[in-house]
C-alpha distance (Angstrom), angle and dihedral (degrees) to the residues before:
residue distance angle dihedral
X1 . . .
X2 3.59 . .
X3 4.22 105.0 .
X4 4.05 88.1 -37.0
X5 3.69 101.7 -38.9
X6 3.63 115.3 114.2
X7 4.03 110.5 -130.5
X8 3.81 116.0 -171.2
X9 4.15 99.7 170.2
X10 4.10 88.7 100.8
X11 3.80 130.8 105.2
X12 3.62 109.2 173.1
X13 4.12 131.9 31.3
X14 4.13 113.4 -159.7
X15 3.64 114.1 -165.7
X16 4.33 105.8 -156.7
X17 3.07 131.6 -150.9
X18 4.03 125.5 -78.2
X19 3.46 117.9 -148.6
X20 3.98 115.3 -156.7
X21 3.57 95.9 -179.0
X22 4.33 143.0 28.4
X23 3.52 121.5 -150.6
X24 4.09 117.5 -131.2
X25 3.62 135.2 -174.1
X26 3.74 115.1 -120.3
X27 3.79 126.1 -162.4
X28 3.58 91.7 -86.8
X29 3.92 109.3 7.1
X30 4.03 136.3 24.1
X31 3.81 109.0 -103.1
X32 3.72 135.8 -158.0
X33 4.05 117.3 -130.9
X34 3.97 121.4 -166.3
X35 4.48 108.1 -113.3
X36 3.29 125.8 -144.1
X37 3.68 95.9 -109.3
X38 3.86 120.1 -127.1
X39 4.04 121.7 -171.4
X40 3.65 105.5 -133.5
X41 4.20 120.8 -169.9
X42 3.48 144.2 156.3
X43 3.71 141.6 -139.8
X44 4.10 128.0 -164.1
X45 4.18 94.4 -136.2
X46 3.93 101.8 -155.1
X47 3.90 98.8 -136.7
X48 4.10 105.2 -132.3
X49 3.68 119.9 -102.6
X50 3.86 85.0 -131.5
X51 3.79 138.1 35.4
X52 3.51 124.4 -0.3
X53 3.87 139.2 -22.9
X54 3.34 120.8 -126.6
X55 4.03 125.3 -111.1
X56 3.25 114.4 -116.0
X57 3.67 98.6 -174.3
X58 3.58 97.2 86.3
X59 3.68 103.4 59.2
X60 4.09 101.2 114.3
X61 3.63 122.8 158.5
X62 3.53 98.3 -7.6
X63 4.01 136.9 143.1
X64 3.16 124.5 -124.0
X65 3.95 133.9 171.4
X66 3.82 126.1 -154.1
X67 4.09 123.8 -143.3
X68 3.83 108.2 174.5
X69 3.72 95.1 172.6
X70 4.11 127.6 27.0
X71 3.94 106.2 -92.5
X72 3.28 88.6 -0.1
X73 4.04 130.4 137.9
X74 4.03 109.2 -71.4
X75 3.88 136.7 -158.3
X76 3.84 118.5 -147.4
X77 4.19 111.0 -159.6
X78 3.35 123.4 -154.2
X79 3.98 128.7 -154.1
X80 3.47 94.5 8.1
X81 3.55 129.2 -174.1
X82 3.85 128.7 -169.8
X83 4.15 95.4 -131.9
X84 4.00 98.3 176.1
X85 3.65 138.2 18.3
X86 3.91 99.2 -158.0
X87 3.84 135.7 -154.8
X88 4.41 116.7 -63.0
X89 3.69 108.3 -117.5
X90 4.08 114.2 -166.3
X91 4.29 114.8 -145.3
X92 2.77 125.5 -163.2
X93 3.67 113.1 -82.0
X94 4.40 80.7 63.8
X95 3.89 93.3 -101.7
X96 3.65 113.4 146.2
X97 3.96 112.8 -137.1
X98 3.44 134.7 -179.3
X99 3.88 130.7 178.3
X100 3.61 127.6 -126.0
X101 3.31 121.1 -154.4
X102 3.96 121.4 -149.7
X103 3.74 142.8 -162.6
X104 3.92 124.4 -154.8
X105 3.91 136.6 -176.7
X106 3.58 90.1 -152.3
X107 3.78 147.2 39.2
X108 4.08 129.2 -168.7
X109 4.06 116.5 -168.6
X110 3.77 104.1 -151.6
């Protein structure tokens, strides 16, 4: 759901890596320093056969919640940003997709 609206153009969900922590070198030892931790995921957007695709490019600050399987565990973002529209790959049943990749503040488990 992005803020409310139902959207059911994706195929795959990619959770990334969060990084709590960046290690530095000191003067005389490496170091670790607490991040400000970002959520970062992706989404393959199948591009519709017909009409027009969306723009990505102005999702800023926005919610959204992911559902991959009916009743199934979700993930609710928080400030999320749409940092990258990447390249279209066609499969082989002649869909056009093309990942998105995302940036959030926050992330709920439910």
């Amino acid at each position: 759901m992005r803020n409310g609206s139902r959207i059911t153009d994706f195929k795959n969900y990619k959770k990334m890596a969060v990084p709590y922590a960046k290690e530095v070198e000191l003067m005389d030892e490496d170091g670790v320093v607490e991040v400000h931790k970002k959520y970062k995921y992706s989404i393959d957007y199948v591009i519709p056969k017909v009409g027009a695709k969306q723009d990505w490019s102005d999702v800023r600050d926005e919610t959204w919640s992911v559902q991959y399987t009916e009743g199934g565990p979700k993930t609710t973002y928080t400030g999320v940003d749409c940092i990258e529209e990447g390249e279209s790959d066609v499969d082989g049943q002649k869909e056009v997709v093309m990942t998105l990749t995302f940036v959030a503040d926050g992330r709920i488990l439910e």
